[in-house]
C-alpha positions in Angstrom: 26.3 -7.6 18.2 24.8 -4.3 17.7 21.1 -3.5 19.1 19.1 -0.7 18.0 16.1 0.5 20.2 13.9 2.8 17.2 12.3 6.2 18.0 9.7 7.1 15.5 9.1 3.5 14.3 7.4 4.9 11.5 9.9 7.4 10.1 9.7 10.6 8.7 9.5 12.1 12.1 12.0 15.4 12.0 15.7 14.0 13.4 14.8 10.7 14.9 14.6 7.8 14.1 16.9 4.8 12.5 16.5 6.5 8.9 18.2 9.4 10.6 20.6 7.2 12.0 21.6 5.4 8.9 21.7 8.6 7.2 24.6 9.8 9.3 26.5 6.5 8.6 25.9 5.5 12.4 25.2 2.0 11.4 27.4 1.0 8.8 29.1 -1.1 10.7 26.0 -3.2 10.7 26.4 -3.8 6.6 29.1 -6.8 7.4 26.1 -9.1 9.0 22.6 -9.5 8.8 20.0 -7.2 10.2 17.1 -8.1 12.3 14.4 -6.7 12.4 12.1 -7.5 15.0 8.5 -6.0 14.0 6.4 -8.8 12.3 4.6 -11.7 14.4 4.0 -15.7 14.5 7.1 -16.8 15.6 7.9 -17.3 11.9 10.7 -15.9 9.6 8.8 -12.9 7.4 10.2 -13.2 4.0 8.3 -10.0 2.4 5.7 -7.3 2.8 3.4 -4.8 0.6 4.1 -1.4 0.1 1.1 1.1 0.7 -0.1 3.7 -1.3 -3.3 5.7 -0.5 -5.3 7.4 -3.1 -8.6 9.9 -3.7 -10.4 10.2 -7.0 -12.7 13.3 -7.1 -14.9 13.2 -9.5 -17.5 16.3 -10.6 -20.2 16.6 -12.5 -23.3 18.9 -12.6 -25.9 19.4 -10.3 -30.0 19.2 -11.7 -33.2 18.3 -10.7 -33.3 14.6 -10.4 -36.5 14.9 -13.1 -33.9 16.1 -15.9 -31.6 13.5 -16.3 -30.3 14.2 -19.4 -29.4 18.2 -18.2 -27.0 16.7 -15.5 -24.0 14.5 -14.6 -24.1 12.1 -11.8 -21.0 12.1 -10.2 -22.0 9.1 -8.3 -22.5 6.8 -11.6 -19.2 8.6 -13.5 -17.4 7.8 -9.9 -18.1 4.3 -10.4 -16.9 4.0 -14.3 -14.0 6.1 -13.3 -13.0 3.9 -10.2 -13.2 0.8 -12.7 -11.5 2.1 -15.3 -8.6 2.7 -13.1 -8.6 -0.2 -11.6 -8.7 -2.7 -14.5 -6.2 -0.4 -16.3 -3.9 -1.2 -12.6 -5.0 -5.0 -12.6 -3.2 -4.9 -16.5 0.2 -3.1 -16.1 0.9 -4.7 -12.6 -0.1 -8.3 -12.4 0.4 -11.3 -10.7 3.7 -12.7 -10.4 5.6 -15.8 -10.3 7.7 -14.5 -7.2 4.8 -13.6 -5.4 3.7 -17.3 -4.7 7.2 -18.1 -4.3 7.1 -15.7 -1.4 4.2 -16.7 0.3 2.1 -13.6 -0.4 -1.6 -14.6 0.0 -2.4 -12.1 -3.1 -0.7 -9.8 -5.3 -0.4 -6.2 -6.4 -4.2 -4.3 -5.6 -6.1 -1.2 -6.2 -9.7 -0.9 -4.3 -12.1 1.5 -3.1 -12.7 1.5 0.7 -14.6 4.7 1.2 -16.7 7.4 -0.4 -18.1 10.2 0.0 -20.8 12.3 -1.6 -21.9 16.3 -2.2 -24.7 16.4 0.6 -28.0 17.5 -1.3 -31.9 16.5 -1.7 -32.7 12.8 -2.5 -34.0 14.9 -6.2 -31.0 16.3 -6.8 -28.3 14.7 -9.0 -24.9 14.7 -7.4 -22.7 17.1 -8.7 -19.6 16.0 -6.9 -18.5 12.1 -5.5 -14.9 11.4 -4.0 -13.6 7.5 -3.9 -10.9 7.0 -1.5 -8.7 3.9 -1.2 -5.5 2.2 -1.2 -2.7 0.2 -3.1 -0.9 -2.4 -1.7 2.1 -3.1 -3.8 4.0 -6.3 -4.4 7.6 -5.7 -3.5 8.7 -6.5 -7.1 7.1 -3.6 -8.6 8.2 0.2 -8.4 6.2 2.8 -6.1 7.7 5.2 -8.9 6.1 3.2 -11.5 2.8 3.0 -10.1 2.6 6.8 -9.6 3.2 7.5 -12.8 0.5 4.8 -14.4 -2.3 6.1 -12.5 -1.7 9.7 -13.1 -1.4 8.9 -16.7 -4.9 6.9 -16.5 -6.3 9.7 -14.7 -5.2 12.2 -17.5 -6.2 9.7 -20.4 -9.4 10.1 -19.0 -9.8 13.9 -19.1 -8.8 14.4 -22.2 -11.1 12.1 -24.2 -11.3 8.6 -22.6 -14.0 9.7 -20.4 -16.2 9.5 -23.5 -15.6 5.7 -23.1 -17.1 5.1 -20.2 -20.0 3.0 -20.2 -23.1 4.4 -19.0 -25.9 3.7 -17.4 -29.3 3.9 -19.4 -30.8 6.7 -22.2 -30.1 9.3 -20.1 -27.0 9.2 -18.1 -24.1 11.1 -20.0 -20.6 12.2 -19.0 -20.4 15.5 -21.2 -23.9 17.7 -21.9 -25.3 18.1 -25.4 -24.2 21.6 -26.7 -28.0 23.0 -26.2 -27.9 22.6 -22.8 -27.7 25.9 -21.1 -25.2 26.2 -18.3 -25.0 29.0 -15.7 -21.5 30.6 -15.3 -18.8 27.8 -13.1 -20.8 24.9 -14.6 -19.2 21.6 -16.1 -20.2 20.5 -19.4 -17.9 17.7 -19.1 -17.1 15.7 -15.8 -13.9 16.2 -14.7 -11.8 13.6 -12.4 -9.5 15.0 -10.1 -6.7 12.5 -8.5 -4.7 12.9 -5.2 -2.3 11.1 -3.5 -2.4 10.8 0.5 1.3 11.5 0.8 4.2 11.7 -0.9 6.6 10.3 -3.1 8.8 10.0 -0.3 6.4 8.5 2.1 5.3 6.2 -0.4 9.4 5.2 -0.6 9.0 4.6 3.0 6.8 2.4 2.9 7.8 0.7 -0.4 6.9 -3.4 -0.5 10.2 -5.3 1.2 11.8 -8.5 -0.1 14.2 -10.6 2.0 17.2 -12.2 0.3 16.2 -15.8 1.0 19.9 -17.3 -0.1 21.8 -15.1 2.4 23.4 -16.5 6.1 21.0 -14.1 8.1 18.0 -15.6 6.5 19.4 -19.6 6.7 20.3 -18.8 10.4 17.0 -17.5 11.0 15.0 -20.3 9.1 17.1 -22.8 10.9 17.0 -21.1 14.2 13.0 -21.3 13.9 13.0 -24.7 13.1 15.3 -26.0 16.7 13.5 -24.1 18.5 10.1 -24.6 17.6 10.0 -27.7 16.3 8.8 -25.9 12.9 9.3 -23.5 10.7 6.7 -21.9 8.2 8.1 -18.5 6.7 5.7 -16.5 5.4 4.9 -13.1 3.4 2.2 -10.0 4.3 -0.1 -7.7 2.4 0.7 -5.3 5.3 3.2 -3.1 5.5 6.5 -2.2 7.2 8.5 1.2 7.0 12.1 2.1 6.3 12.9 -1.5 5.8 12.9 -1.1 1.7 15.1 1.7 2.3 17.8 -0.1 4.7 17.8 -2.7 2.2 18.4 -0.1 -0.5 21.3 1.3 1.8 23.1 -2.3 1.8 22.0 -3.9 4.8 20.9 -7.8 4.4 17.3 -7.3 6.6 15.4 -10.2 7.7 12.0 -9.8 9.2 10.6 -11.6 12.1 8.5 -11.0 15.4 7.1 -12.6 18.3 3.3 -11.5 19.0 0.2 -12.3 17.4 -0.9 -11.0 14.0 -4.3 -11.5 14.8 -4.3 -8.6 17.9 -2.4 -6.4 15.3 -3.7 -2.7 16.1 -5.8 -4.3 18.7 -7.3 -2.2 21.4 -5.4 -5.3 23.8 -2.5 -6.0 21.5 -0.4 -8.3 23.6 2.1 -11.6 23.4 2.6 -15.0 25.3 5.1 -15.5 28.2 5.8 -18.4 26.3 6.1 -17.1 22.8 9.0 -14.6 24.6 10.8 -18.0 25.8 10.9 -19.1 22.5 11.5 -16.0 21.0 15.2 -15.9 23.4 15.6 -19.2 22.1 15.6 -18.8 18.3 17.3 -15.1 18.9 20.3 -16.7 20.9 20.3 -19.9 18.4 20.7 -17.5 15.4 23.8 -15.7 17.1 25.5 -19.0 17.9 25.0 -20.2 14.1 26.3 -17.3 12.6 29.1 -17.2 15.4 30.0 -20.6 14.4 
């Protein structure tokens, strides 16, 4: 029985933490048996998690006089287009999938807005520049690598013609300036969309979606171990997500996922647990040594 207490739970903090660890082979021994890891919640086995991505599309246009329409472009309406054109263009290269549902994931792959943010100006100016920030939560069973790559190729589709393509909004709303409209020196004739991630490749590794092996001992033990001890067992999957846990997988190391608070005090300002979840949680943790001792 090995038991590892983690520093830096999160990773990518400089020379701690268990990727540090596994990177200087201090846990190898730990390939001949099932890992647990003890970070999810509900008493229930956790078959799979999202990976995370987050993301910022700038978009800029040109400022005017909210009377001439047709001598400016609203960032806030080409924002919009762009933000949809991305994400149907996601929704189609990463669907849903079968093993998904067979998981227990409540949805699948996702691209969405959750904030923006706008050039401050007078209610008669048109915007000249609007940023949409948001994230992807990524099914296990597609590649962060892959993703990358999509989006940044949707984003440069975009600038070099497909932003023609983009529906707009009425007579007077247009994406690129007729060529006798006179512009002063710095100014956009065309809007331009600018794309940034909110980390890196190797953060988003770190976070990458996770996907327990459901036919191996550690995961049996564990399903079974539920089951005895509390009278029943209901695995399930989350649209959250957990770090290093792709990568220790990657590494060889058979990780199964479970925990014994409450998801629904999860980053709580009183995050806690019951007395009596903790019994049971001794219970299905000694049960799942004696099965795979047997």
């Amino acid at each position: 029985l090995i038991v590892v207490f983690i520093a830096g739970e999160e990773g990518g903090v400089a020379g701690i933490g268990v990727d540090k660890v596994v990177e200087a082979g201090k846990l190898a021994e730990a390939k001949n048996g099932p890992v647990y890891w003890v970070d999810s919640a509900d008493s229930q086995p956790c078959c799979g998690t999202s990976g995370m991505m987050a993301w910022s599309l700038k978009c800029k246009g040109r400022l005017i006089h909210s009377g001439f329409p047709q001598k400016g472009i609203n960032s806030i309406e080409l924002a919009n287009q762009v933000c949809s054109y991305v994400q149907q263009r996601f929704y189609e290269d990463f669907p849903p999938l079968a093993a998904e549902e067979a998981y227990g994931f409540s949805s699948g792959s996702n691209m969405k807005p959750t904030q923006i943010e706008c050039a401050k100006g007078s209610m008669n100016q048109i915007c000249p520049e609007t940023t949409v920030s948001g994230d992807i939560r990524l099914s296990p069973f597609y590649d962060v690598e892959d993703v990358k790559s999509a989006i940044e190729g949707y984003v440069s589709e975009l600038n070099h013609g497909a932003i023609d393509l983009l529906p707009t909004l009425g007579s007077w709303s247009k994406y690129e300036l007729a060529p006798d409209v006179p512009l002063q020196p710095g100014e956009l004739r065309r809007g331009v969309v600018e794309l940034k991630w909110q980390g890196d490749m190797d953060t988003f590794k770190l976070y990458a979606g996770f996907a327990a092996k459901l036919d191996s001992e550690g995961h049996k033990a564990l399903v079974q171990a539920c089951r005895e001890a509390r009278n029943d067992v209901k695995p399930f999957s989350v649209n959250g997500s957990l770090p290093l846990v792709k990568m220790m997988q990657k590494e060889g190391f058979d990780i199964q996922l479970c925990g014994f608070g409450l998801m629904s005090v999860y980053h709580g300002v009183n995050e806690y647990c019951t007395m009596d979840d903790m019994v049971k949680a001794y219970e299905v943790m000694l049960r799942v040594l004696c099965l795979l001792e047997a």
